[in-house]
C-alpha positions in Angstrom: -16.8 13.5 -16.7 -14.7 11.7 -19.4 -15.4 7.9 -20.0 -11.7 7.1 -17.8 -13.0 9.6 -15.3 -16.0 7.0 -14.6 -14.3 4.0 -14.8 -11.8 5.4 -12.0 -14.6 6.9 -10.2 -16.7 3.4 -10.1 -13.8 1.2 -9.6 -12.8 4.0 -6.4 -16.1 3.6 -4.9 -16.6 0.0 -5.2 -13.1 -0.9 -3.8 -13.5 1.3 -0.9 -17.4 0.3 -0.4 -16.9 -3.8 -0.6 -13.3 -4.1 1.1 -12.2 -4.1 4.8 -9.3 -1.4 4.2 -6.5 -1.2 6.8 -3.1 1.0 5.9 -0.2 0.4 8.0 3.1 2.9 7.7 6.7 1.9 8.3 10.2 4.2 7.3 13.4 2.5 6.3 17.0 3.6 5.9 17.6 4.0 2.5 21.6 4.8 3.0 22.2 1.5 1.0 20.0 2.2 -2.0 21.0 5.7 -2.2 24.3 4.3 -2.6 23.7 1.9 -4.6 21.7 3.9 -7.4 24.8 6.5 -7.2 27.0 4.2 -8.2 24.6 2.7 -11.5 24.6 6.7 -12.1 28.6 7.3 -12.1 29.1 4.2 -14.0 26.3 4.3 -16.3 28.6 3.7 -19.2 30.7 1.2 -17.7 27.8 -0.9 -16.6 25.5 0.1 -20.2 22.3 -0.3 -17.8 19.2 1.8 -18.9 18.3 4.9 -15.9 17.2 2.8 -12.6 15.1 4.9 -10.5 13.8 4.1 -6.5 10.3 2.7 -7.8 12.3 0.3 -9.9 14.3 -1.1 -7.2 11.1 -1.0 -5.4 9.8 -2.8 -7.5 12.1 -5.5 -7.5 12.6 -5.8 -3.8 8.9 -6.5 -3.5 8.8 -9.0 -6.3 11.1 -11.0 -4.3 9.6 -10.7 -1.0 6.2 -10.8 -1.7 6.5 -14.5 -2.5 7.2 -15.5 1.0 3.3 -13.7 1.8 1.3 -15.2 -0.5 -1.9 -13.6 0.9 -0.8 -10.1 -0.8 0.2 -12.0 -4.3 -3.6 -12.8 -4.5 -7.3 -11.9 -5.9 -10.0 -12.4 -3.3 -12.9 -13.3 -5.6 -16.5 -12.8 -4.7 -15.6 -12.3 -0.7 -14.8 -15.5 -0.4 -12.1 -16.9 -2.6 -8.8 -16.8 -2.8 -6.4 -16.9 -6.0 -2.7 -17.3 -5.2 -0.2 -16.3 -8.2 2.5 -18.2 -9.0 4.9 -15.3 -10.2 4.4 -11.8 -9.0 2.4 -9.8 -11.7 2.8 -5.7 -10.8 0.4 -3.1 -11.0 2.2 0.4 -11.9 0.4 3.1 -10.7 0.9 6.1 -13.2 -0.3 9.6 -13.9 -1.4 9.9 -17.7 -3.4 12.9 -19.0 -6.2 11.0 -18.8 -6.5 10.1 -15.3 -4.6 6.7 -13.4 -3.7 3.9 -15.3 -2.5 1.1 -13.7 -0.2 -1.2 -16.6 0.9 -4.3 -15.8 4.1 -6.1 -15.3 4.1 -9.2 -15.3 6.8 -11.8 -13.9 8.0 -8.9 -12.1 9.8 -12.0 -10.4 11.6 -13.7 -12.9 13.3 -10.2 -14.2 16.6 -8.5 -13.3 16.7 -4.8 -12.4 17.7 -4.0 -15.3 14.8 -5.4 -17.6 12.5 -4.6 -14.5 13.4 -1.0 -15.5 13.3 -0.8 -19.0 10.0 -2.3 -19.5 8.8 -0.5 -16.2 9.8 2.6 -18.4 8.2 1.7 -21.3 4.4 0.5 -19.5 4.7 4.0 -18.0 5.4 5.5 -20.9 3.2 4.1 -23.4 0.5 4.7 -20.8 1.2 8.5 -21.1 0.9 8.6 -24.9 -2.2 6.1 -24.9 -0.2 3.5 -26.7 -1.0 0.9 -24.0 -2.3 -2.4 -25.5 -5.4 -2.6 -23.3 -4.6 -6.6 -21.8 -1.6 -4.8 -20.4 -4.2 -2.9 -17.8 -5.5 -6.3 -16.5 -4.1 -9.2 -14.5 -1.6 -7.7 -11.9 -1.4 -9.2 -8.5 -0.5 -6.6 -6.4 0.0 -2.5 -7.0 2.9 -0.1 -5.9 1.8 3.3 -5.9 4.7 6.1 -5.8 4.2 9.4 -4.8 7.2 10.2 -3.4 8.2 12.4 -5.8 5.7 15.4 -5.6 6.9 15.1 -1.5 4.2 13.2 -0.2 5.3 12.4 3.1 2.8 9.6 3.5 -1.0 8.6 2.3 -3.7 5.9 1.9 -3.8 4.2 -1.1 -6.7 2.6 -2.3 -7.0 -1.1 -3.8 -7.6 -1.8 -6.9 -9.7 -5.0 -6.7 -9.8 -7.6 -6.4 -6.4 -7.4 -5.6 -5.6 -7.7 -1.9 -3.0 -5.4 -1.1 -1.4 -2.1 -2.9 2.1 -0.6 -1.9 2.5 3.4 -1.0 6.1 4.9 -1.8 6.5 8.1 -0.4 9.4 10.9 -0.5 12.7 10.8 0.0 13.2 12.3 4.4 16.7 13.5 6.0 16.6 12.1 9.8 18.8 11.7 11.9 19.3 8.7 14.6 22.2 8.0 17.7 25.4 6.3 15.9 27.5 3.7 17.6 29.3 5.9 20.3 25.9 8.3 20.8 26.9 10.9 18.0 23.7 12.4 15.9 24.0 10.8 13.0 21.9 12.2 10.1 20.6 9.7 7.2 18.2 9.2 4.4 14.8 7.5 5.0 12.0 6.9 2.9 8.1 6.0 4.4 6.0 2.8 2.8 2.7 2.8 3.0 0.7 -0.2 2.8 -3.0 -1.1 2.5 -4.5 -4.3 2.3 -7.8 -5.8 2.4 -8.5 -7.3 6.2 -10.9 -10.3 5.1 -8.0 -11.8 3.2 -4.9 -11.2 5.9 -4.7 -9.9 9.3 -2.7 -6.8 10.9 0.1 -9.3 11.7 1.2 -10.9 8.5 0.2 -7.4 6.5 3.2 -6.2 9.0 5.4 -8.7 8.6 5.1 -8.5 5.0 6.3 -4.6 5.5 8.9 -5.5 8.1 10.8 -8.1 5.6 10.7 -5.7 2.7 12.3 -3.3 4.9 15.0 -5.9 5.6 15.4 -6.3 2.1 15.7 -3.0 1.1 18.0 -1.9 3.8 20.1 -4.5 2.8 19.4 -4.5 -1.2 23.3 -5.0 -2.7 24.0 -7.6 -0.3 20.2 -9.5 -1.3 20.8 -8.4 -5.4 23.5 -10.2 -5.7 22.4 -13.2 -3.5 19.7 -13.1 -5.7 20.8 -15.0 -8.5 18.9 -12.2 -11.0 20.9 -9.5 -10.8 21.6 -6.1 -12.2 
């Protein structure tokens, strides 16, 4: 095994060996932000924003939200400590030749979507090339993992401690649900998956923590530009 391959493989077994992991699932109606992204796309040159993707307006919706559930911006240290953040530091799961690497954005919070994306871009990126300073793999406060686009329909995703929470994003699903007058009434969903570490936070608030990102996603132009950090 290559030196990364170890550190993954320790890191892997100790999260999942020391933590109390729970994974709830929860789908949400992406009709808004498929709209939304359309219209960055047909007025890219218009708007001269760089390419926003999903994960990046994932990204942002949880940077807002997660503030209002401060037991998933945290570190539980030794078992029995808790370190609240004051700004939301993210964890970018990504897929390098040489196994996961997790950069870091930090004041994911403070950003609009469009600097969100660019230097979400660039972590990523200069993960993939090994170009990645290495204090840029420490320090997050909470991970987003997305899958979603090799069709994974929905998974557990495992903590990277001592982090006390990590976010799933899965595929892209048509559905279909009753419309106002009882018509079928296909739509776009997408499935969330969340895990988080039960000594630190309950079932309850790991939900409601899901429930209001869903809110906020299903509702994302309205909250952008309510926002005050906008696009």
């Amino acid at each position: 095994m290559s030196n990364i391959r170890k550190v993954i493989a320790k890191n892997m077994v100790a999260s999942l060996s020391t933590m109390a992991q729970l994974t709830h699932n929860l789908s949400f109606d992406c009709t808004n932000i498929v709209a939304f992204r359309k219209y960055l796309k047909d007025n890219a040159e218009t708007l001269k924003l760089p390419p926003i993707t999903f994960n990046h307006i994932i990204i942002f919706a949880v940077s807002r939200v997660i503030k209002n559930h401060k037991d998933l911006n945290a570190h539980l240290i030794n078992g029995d400590t808790m370190r609240y953040f004051e700004h939301v530091n993210i964890g970018i799961a990504t897929d390098t030749p040489r196994g996961l690497l997790v950069p870091t954005l930090f004041g994911a919070d403070t950003m609009p979507l469009s600097e969100i994306a660019a230097k979400a871009k660039k972590l990523s990126a200069d993960a993939i090339e090994g170009k990645l300073s290495p204090n840029l793999l420490t320090g997050a406060s909470f991970t987003i993992s997305n899958v979603g686009t090799m069709g994974i329909e929905s998974f557990t995703p495992v903590i990277n401690p001592p982090q006390t929470g990590i976010l799933g994003v899965n595929t892209l699903e048509t559905r279909v649900k009753l419309g106002p007058n009882g018509e079928i009434v296909p739509y776009t969903a997408m499935n969330l998956s969340l895990s988080y570490d039960h000594r630190a936070l309950d079932g309850a608030p790991a939900s409601r923590f899901l429930k209001d990102l869903k809110d906020y996603l299903e509702n994302f132009s309205f909250n952008l530009l309510a926002d005050g950090k906008c696009i």
